[in-house]
C-alpha positions as CSV (number, residue, x, y, z in Angstrom):
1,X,89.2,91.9,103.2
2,X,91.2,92.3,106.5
3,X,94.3,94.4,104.5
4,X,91.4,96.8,102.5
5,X,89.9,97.0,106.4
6,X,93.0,97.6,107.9
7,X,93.3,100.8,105.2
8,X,90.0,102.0,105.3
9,X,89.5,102.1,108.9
10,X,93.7,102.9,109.9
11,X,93.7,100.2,112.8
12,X,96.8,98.7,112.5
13,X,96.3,96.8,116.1
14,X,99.0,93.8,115.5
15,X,96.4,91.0,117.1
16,X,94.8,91.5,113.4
17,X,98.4,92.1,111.4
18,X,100.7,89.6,113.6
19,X,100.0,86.3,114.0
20,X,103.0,85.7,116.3
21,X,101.6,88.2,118.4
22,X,98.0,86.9,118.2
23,X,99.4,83.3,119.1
24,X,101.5,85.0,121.8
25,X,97.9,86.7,123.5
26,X,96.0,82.8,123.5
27,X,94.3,83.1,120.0
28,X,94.7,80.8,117.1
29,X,96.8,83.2,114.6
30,X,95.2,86.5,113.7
31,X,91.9,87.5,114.6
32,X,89.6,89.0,112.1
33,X,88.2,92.6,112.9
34,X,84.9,92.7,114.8
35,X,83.8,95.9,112.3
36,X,84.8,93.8,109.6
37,X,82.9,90.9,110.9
38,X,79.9,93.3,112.1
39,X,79.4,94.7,108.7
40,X,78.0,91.6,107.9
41,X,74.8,93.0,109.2
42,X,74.8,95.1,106.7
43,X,74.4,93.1,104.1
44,X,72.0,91.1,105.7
45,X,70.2,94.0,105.9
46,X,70.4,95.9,103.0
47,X,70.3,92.9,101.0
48,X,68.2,91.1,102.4
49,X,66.3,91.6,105.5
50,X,64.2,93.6,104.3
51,X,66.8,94.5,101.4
52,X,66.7,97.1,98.9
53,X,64.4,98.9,100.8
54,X,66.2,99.2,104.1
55,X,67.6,102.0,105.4
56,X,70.1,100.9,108.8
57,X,69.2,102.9,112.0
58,X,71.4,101.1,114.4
59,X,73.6,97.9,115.0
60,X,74.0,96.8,118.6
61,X,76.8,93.7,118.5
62,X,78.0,91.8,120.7
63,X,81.5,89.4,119.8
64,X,80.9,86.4,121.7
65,X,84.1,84.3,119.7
66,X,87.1,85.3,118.0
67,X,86.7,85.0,114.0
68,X,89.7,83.8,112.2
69,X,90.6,84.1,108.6
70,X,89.3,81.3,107.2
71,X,86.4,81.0,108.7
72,X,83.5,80.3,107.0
73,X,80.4,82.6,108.3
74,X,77.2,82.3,108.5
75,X,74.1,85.2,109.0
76,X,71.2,84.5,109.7
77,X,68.1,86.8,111.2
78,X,64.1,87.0,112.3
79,X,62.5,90.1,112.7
80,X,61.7,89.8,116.3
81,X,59.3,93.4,116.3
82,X,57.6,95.7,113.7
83,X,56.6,99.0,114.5
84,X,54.0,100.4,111.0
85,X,53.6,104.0,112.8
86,X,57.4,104.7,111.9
87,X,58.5,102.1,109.0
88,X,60.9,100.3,111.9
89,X,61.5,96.5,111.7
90,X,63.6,95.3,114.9
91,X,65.9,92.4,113.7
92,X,67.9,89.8,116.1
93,X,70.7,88.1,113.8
94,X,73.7,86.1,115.1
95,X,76.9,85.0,113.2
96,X,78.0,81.2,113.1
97,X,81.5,79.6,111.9
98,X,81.9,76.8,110.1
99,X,81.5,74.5,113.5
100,X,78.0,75.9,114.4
101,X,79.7,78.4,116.8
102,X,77.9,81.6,117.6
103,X,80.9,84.2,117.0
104,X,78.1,87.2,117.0
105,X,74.4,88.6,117.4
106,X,73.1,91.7,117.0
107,X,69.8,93.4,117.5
108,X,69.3,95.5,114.7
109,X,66.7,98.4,113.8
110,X,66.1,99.1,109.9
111,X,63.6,101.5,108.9
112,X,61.8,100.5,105.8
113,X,61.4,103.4,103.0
């Protein structure tokens, strides 16, 4: 995922390609890519949340933790508003590693077609 990323989006920023640089910047080898990462919402979303019928309006993210390959990742969200007038769900989702750590959240609008 983190090479096809690094191709499709051309950021070749060595704290995601180097882990002696990462290591030598304070992380614990390379970090994974927070639009890599952040496109987990996605798929919470247009899988899920409210799935086939979602169509994503906006993603605000914050990255509150490095990610590191390896990690295992967990998304989870609640639709925290619903708007009927204009087909709008607002959703607040976070990330989690493997340890419970938030690395994520998001507040999320999906329209609903």
């Amino acid at each position: 995922m983190m090479s096809a990323f690094k191709y499709i989006s051309g950021d070749f920023n060595p704290l995601h390609n180097n882990s002696d640089f990462a290591r030598a910047k304070n992380f614990n080898g390379l970090v994974v890519y927070g639009m890599l990462e952040a496109s987990l919402y996605s798929c919470l979303t247009g899988e899920y949340l409210p799935g086939k019928n979602c169509l994503l309006h906006s993603v605000h993210s914050d990255f509150l933790n490095p990610v590191y390959i390896g990690d295992v990742l967990t998304v989870t969200g609640k639709i925290s508003e619903k708007h009927d007038s204009v087909k709008q769900l607002i959703i607040k989702a976070v990330i989690k590693n493997q340890n419970g750590l938030k690395v994520s959240r998001a507040k999320i609008e999906a329209g609903v077609i």
